[in-house]
Each structure stands twice: as structure tokens, then as C-alpha cells.
Wavefront OBJ file of the C-alpha trace (Angstrom):
o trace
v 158.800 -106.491 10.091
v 158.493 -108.702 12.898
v 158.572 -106.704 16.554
v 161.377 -107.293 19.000
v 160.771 -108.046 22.654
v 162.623 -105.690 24.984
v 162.459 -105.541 28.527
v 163.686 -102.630 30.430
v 164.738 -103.407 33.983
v 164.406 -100.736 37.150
v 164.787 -101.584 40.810
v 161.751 -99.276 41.805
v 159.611 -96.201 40.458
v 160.284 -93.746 43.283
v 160.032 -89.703 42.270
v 163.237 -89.248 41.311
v 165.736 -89.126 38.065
v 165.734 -92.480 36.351
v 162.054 -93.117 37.314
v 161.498 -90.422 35.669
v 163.739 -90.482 32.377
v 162.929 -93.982 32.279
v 159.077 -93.353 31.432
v 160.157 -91.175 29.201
v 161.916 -92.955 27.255
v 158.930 -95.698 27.384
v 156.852 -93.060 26.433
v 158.975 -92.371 22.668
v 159.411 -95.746 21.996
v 158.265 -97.114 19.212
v 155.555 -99.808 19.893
v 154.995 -100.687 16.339
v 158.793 -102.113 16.231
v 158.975 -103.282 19.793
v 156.959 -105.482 22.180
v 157.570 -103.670 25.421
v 157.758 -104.986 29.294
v 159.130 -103.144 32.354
v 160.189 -105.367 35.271
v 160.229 -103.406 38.760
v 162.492 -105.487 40.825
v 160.592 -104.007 43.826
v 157.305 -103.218 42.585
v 157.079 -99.731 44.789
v 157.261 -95.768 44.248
v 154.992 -92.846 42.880
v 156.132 -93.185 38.994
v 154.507 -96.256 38.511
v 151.236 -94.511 37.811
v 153.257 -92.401 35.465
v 154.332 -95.723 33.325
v 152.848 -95.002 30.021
v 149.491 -96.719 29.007
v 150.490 -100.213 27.364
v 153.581 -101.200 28.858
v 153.390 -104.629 30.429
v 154.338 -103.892 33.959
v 156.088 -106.865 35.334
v 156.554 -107.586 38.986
v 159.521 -109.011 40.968
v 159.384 -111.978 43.683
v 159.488 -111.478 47.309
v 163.345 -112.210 47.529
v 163.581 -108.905 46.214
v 162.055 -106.659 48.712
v 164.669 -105.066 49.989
v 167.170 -104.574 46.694
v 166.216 -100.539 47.125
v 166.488 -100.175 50.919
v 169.138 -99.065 52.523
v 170.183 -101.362 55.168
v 170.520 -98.813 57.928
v 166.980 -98.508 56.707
v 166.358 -102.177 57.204
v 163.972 -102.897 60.586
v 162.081 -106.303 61.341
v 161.917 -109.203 58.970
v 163.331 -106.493 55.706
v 166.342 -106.514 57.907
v 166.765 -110.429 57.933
v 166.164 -110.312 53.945
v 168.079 -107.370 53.171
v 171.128 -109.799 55.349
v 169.821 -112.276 53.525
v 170.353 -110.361 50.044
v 173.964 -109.193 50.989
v 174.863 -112.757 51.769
v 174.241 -113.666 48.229
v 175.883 -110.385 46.906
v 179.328 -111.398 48.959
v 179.088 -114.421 47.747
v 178.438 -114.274 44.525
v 175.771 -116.893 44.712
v 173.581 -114.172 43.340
v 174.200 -115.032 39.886
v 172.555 -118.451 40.646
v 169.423 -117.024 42.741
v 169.128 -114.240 39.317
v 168.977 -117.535 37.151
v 166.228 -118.960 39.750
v 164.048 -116.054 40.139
v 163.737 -114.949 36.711
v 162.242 -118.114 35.756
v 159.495 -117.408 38.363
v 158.500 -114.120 36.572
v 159.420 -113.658 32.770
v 157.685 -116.061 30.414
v 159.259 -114.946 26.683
v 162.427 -114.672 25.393
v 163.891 -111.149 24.876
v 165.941 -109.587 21.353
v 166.999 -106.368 23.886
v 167.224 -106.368 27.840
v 168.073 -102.950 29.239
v 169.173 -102.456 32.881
v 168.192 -98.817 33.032
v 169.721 -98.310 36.752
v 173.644 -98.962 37.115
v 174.130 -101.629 39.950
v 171.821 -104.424 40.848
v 169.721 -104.287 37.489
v 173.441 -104.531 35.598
v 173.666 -107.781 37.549
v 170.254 -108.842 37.077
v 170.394 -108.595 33.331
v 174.421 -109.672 32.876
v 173.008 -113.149 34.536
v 169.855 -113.238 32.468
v 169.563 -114.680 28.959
v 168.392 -111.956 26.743
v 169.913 -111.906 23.735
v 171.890 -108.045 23.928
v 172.070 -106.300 26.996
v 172.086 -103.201 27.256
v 172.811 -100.994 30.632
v 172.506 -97.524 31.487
v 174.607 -95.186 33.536
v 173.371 -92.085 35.280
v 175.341 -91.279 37.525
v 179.265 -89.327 37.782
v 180.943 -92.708 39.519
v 184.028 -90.097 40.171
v 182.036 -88.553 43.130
v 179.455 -91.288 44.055
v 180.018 -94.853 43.419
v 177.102 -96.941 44.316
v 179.313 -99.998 43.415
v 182.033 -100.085 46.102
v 180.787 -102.582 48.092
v 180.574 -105.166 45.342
v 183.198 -104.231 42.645
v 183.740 -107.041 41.787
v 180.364 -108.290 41.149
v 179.835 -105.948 39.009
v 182.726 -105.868 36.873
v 182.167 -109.411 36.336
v 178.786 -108.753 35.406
v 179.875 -105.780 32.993
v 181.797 -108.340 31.243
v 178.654 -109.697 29.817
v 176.963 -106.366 28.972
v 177.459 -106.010 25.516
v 176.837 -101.701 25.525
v 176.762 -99.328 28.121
v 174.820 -96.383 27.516
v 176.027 -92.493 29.597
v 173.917 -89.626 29.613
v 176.913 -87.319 29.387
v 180.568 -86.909 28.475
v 181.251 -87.028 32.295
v 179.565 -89.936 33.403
v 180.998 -91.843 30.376
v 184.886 -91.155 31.336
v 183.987 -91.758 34.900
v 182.349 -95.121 34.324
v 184.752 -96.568 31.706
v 188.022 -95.509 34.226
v 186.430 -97.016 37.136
v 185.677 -100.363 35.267
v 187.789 -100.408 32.672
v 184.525 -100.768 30.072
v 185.227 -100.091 26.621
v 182.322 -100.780 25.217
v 180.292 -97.905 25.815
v 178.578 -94.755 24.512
v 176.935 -91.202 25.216
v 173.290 -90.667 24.220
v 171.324 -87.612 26.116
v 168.682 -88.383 27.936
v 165.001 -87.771 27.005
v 162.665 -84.987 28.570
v 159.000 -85.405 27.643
v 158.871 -81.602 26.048
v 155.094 -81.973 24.708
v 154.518 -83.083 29.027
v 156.627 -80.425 30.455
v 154.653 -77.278 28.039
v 151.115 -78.479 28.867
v 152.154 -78.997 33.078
v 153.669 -75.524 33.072
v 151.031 -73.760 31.734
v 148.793 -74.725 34.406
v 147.778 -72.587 37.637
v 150.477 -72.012 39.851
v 150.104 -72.129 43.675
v 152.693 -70.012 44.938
v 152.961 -65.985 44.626
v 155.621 -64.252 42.979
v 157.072 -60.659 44.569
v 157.039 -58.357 41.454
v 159.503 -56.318 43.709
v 162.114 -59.224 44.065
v 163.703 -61.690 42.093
v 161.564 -64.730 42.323
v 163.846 -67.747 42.894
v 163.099 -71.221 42.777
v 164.981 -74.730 43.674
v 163.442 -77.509 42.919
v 164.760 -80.499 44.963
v 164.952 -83.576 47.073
v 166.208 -82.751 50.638
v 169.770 -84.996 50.207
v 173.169 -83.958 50.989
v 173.896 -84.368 46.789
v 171.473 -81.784 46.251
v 173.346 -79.140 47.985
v 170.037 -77.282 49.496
v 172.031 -75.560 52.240
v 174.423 -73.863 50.403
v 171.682 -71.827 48.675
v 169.664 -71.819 52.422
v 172.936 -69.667 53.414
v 173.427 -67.519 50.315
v 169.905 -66.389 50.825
v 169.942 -65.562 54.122
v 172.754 -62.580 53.101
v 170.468 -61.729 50.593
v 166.792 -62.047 51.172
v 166.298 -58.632 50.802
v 166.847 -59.084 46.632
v 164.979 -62.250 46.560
v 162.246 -64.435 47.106
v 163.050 -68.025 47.237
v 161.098 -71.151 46.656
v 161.782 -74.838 48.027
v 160.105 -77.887 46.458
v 161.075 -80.876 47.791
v 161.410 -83.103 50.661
v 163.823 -85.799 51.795
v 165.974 -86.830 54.681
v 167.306 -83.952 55.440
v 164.423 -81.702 55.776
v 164.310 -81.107 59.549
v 168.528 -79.917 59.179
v 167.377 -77.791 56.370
v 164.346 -76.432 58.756
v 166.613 -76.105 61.602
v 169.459 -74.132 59.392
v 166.895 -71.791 58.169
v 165.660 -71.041 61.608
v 168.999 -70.628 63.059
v 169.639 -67.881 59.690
v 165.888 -66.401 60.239
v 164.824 -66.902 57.667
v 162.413 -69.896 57.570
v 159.421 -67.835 57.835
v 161.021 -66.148 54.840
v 161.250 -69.395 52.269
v 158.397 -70.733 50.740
v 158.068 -74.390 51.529
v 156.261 -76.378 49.521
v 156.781 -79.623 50.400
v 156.800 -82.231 46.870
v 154.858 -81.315 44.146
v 153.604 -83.427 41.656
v 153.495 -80.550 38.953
v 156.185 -78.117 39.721
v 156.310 -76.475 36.638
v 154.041 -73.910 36.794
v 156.245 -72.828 39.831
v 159.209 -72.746 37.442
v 157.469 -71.051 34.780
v 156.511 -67.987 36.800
v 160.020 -67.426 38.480
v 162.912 -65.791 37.255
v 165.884 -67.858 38.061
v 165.806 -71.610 38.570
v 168.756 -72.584 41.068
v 170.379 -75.700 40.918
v 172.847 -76.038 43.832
v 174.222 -80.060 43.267
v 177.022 -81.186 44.510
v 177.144 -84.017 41.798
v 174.236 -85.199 39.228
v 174.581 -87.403 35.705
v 172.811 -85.292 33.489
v 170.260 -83.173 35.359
v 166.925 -83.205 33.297
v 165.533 -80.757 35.699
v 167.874 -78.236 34.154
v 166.216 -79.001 30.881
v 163.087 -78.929 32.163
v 163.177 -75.858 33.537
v 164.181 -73.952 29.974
v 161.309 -76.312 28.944
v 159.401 -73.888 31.094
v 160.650 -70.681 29.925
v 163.025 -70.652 32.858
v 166.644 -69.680 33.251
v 169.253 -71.708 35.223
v 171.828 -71.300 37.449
v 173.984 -74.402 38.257
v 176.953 -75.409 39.998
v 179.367 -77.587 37.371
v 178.204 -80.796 37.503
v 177.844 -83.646 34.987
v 176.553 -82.802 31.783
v 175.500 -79.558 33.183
v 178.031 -78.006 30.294
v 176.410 -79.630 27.422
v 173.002 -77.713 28.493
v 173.814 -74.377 29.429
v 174.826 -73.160 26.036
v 173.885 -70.446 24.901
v 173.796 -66.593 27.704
v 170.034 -66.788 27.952
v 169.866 -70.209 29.449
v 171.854 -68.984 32.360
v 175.225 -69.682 34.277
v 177.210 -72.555 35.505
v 179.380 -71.533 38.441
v 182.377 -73.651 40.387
v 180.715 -76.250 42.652
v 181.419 -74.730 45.855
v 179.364 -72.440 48.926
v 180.970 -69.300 47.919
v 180.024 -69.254 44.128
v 176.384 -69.578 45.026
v 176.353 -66.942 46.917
v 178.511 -64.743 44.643
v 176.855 -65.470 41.451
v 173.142 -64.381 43.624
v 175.029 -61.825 44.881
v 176.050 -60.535 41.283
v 172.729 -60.829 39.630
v 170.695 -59.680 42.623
v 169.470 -56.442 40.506
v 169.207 -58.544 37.574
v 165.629 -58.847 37.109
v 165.188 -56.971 33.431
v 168.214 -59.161 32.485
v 166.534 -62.054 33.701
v 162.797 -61.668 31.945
v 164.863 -60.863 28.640
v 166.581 -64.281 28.872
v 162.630 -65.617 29.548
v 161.389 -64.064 26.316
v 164.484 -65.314 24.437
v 163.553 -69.253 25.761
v 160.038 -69.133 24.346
v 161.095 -70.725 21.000
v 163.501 -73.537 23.091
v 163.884 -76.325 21.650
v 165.210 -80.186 22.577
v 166.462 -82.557 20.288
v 164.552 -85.634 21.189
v 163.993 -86.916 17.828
v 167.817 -87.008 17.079
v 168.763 -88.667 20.864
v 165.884 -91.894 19.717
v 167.622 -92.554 16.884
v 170.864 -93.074 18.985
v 168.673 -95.792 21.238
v 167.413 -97.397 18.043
v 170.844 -97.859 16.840
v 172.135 -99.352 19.716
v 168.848 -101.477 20.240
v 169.224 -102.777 16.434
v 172.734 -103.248 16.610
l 1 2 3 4 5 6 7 8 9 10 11 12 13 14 15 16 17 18 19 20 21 22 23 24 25 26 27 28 29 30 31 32 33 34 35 36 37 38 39 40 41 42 43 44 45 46 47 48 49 50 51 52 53 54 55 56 57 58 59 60 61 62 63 64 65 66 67 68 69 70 71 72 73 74 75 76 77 78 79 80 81 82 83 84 85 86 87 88 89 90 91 92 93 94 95 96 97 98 99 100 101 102 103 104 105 106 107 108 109 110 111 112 113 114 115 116 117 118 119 120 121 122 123 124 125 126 127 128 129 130 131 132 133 134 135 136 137 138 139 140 141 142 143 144 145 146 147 148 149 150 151 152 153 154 155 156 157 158 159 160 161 162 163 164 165 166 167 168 169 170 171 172 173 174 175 176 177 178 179 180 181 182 183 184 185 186 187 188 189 190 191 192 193 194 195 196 197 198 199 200 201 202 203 204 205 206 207 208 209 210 211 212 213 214 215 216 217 218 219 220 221 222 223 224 225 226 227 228 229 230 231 232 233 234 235 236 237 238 239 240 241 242 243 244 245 246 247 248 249 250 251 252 253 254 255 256 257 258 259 260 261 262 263 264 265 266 267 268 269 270 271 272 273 274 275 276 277 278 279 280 281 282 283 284 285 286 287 288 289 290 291 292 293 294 295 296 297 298 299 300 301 302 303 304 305 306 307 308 309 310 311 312 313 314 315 316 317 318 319 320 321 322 323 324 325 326 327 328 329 330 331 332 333 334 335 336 337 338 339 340 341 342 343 344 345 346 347 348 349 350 351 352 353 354 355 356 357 358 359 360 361 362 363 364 365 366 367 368 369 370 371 372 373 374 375 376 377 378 379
């Protein structure tokens, strides 16, 4: 059988999410039935040494610097391009400059070109000429929409998408009210389980209290992530618990100054991003997952990966995980639950190693979620 070119399309490989699920997913593909090239619109970020040996690596031209940057985070001559950029988004003479650019940096044909970030890469493969696109959707559009400045950009572009993939139930009702898609379906997103057992049986760092309920929150430091809320449930209740911070972000010297003004800064372990946290997650009792909003959190996953119970405020697809009592809780997404669920399990430790022992033999389904992508790539 003669192998299909795909290309799969990503603005930039920073530690994050789709970075993240996206290598995955390059990781399970099948080379044998597919020639394989990832374009990074702006060739930057920490996941691109992560991009799985083989995969042609394409790189995108200078006019697309700034596609990823904020433009309050604009200075210089990235602020005259990102202007530059938005000119052709209002417009909509960005269809034409797509047409232009592409030329400059793909050389073959493609069977399959999948935007696997909502947004700009939707636009960038809608104007392209592969022969099915395909685009991805990972986040709840309900409570962040990425798209609002150019709606209608986009919904013009989703006109010539022929399948939209959602990583959960939520994100798919969200997406197809906002746009009015029809044509689009649900398949799970991947998590590397073979990756995540061998990292988390490596050496952790940190020290657990075998007196305290060792908690751990693995996250970057942005207002979605909802780090204060469990900064301020633990502060009522350090005396049951030891907490654990990975992550860094924008927001780190609020988070700092919140635990200072709560006294308990000296309290938190702060580790600042890991590259490995799993070892972390293995050895701790109770993973906490404080979001205001997510798609389908693969950290959740990850973490039972691990060995690792959850606790997680409702968010998308958070439901579809948290199935069974020794995986955890999901609580209402507000302050008080956090600190009402902690404060409910705070003498919960034997509870909590029983639900560890019970997640040795757990299992994800990635075997069943490729097939979905192969159906949709061969359709």
C-alpha cells in the first residue's frame, strides 16, 4: 500500500498541552502507512527536542514570527510585525499571504493536513491545498474563546475544514454552538503510558512528610490554572498537609506574594518547572488539579499513569476520567470546594495509599483512541 503524506500543523512547541499531546500522537503514528512532516509556524519552544526521531520538522518564514506572541507582549520590530500580522487578519488578506508563504516552505502535495491548534493553524490549513483537512480542538470555547477577535475569519475558514476533531464531550458542544460546525467528532487524546511509567519511576527530588498528606499541583502559573485557590485552602490547613508547586508562569510573583501575605511560602515547596515531574507525582498522595477551565486535561491521566489519585475541579472532560472511587474526586469549580474537599479528606491518608495500590494495574485505552484518528485520516 502506497503511504500517505500528512502534515500536522502547530504554531509553536512551548511546554504546554498540545505540544505535548501533539508528540504524542506523532509518536503512535504509524510510519509504515504515513509519510510524516510537522510544520512549526514559529519554529520556537522546549517540545521540539521532544518531537519524535523521524519526523520531518518543517520550519515557517519570517512573516510568521509573531503568530504566538501576544501583542501586549510585542516590543521593537515583533511589534511592527505582529501590527503587521493583525492587518492581514482584519483584512482578510491573510488567506492570500497563507497561499504565498506556503509555497516558500512545503515542497509535496499532502493526502491529510491536520491543524492540531484551533485558531491560526485552522486558517493556515483551510487556505492550503491539502487534499482533507483535518483540525483539532482543545480547548472549552464556552469559557475561553481564542477566536473573538477574528470570528469571522475563522468561520469562513471552518467552512473548508472537512472534520473537526474534540478531545471531549465538552469541548465538542462548545465548539459546534459557537460556530455552528457540524461536521465534527470526539476522539480522546493520547498520553504516552509506556513514557509516563519509565519517567515516574525515576529518583524523585523532593521529600515527602510521612506525617502529612503529601500534596502535589502540577502547573503553569496562569489565571486558568487556578493556583491560588489551592494557595488559600492550604494556608487553613497546612497543618494536615504538605504541598508541592511545579510550575512557573506569569503569575508567579502574585502567587509568591499571596503565599507570603498567608505565611506560608516558606511552607510550599517550590520547584520551579520540571522537565520530569512524575516521580514527584508518584510519591505523593493526592494530585490537585485546581482549573478554572481545561479541554481534556492529560495531566489528570498522567498522574493515575503514576499511581496517583486526583482531585479536580469540573472541568472539560474531567468527567470522562475520574471514573471509578480510587481515581479520586471532581468537585464544583469554585474557591470554597477546594478547600472543603482538603478539608474533608485531611485525615485521609490510609484512604488515600489504598486508592494508590488499587491504580497499579491502570490502564489507558490508546490503542482503541488510534483507530478513531485512522478512521478519520482514511476517510
Amino acid at each position: 500500500m502506497e503511504k500517505k503524506n500528512i502534515l500536522f500543523v502547530n504554531d509553536e512547541m512551548t511546554m504546554g498541552g498540545v505540544a505535548r499531546i501533539l508528540n504524542t500522537l506523532l509518536t503512535y503514528i504509524d510510519r509504515d502507512r504515513y509519510n510524516v512532516d510537522l510544520l512549526v509556524i514559529h519554529k520556537r519552544g522546549e517540545l521540539l527536542s521532544e518531537i519524535p526521531e523521524g519526523i520531518n520538522v518543517i520550519e515557517g518564514t519570517k512573516f510568521f514570527d509573531t503568530v504566538d506572541v501576544p501583542l501586549d507582549q510585542s516590543k521593537g520590530k515583533y511589534l511592527i510585525k505582529k501590527l503587521i500580522l493583525l492587518f492581514y487578519m482584519k483584512t482578510g488578506f491573510i488567506k492570500k499571504k497563507i497561499e504565498i508563504e506556503r509555497k516558500k516552505i512545503l515542497n509535496k502535495q499532502y493526502d491529510i493536513e491536520f491543524s492540531a491548534k484551533e485558531g491560526f493553524c485552522t486558517i493556515f490549513t483551510a487556505y492550503g491545498d491539502s487534499k482533507k483537512k483535518l483540525n483539532w480542538v482543545q480547548v472549552d470555547y464556552k469559557e475561553s474563546n481564542y477566536s473573538r477577535h477574528h470570528m469571522g475569519l475563522v468561520t469562513d475558514a471552518l467552512k473548508r475544514i472537512d472534520m473537526n476533531i474534540a478531545c471531549s464531550d465538552t469541548v465538542l458542544n462548545s465548539y459546534k454552538e459557537l460556530f455552528g460546525v457540524e461536521r465534527i467528532v470526539k476522539i480522546r487524546n493520547l498520553v504516552d503510558e509506556a513514557r509516563i511509567h519509565r519517567l515516574s519511576k525515576e529518583t524523585a527530588v523532593t521529600k515527602i512528610d510521612k506525617d502529612k498528606i503529601n500534596l502535589i499541583c502540577v502547573a503553569r502559573f496562569h489565571k486558568q490554572k487556578g493556583v491560588d485557590r489551592l494557595i488559600k485552602a492550604y494556608a487553613k490547613l497546612k497543618d494536615y498537609y504538605k504541598l508541592t508547586i511545579i510550575g512557573d508562569g506569569e503569575l508567579k510573583d502574585e502567587l509568591y506574594e499571596l503565599a507570603k501575605e498567608l505565611g506560608v511560602f516558606e511552607d510550599i515547596v517550590w520547584t520551579g518547572i520540571m522537565t520530569n515531574p512524575y516521580p514527584e507525582i508518584r510519591q505523593s498522595d493526592l494530585l490537585v488539579m485546581p482549573s478554572l477551565y481545561e479541554g481534556y486535561p492529560t495531566l489528570s491521566i498522567e498522574t493515575l499513569l503514576s499511581g496517583t489519585p486526583v482531585l479536580s475541579t469540573e472541568v472539560a472532560g474531567i468527567k470522562e476520567q475520574i471514573t471509578k472511587e480510587e481515581y479520586g474526586w471532581v468537585i464544583d469549580n469554585n474557591d470554597d470546594e477546594v478547600y472543603r474537599k482538603l478539608s474533608e479528606i485531611k485525615e485521609s491518608k490510609t484512604l488515600l495509599n489504598s486508592y494508590k495500590e488499587k491504580l497499579a494495574d491502570y490502564h489507558y485505552d490508546n490503542d482503541r483512541i488510534m483507530r478513531s484518528y485512522y478512521e478519520q485520516f482514511e476517510k
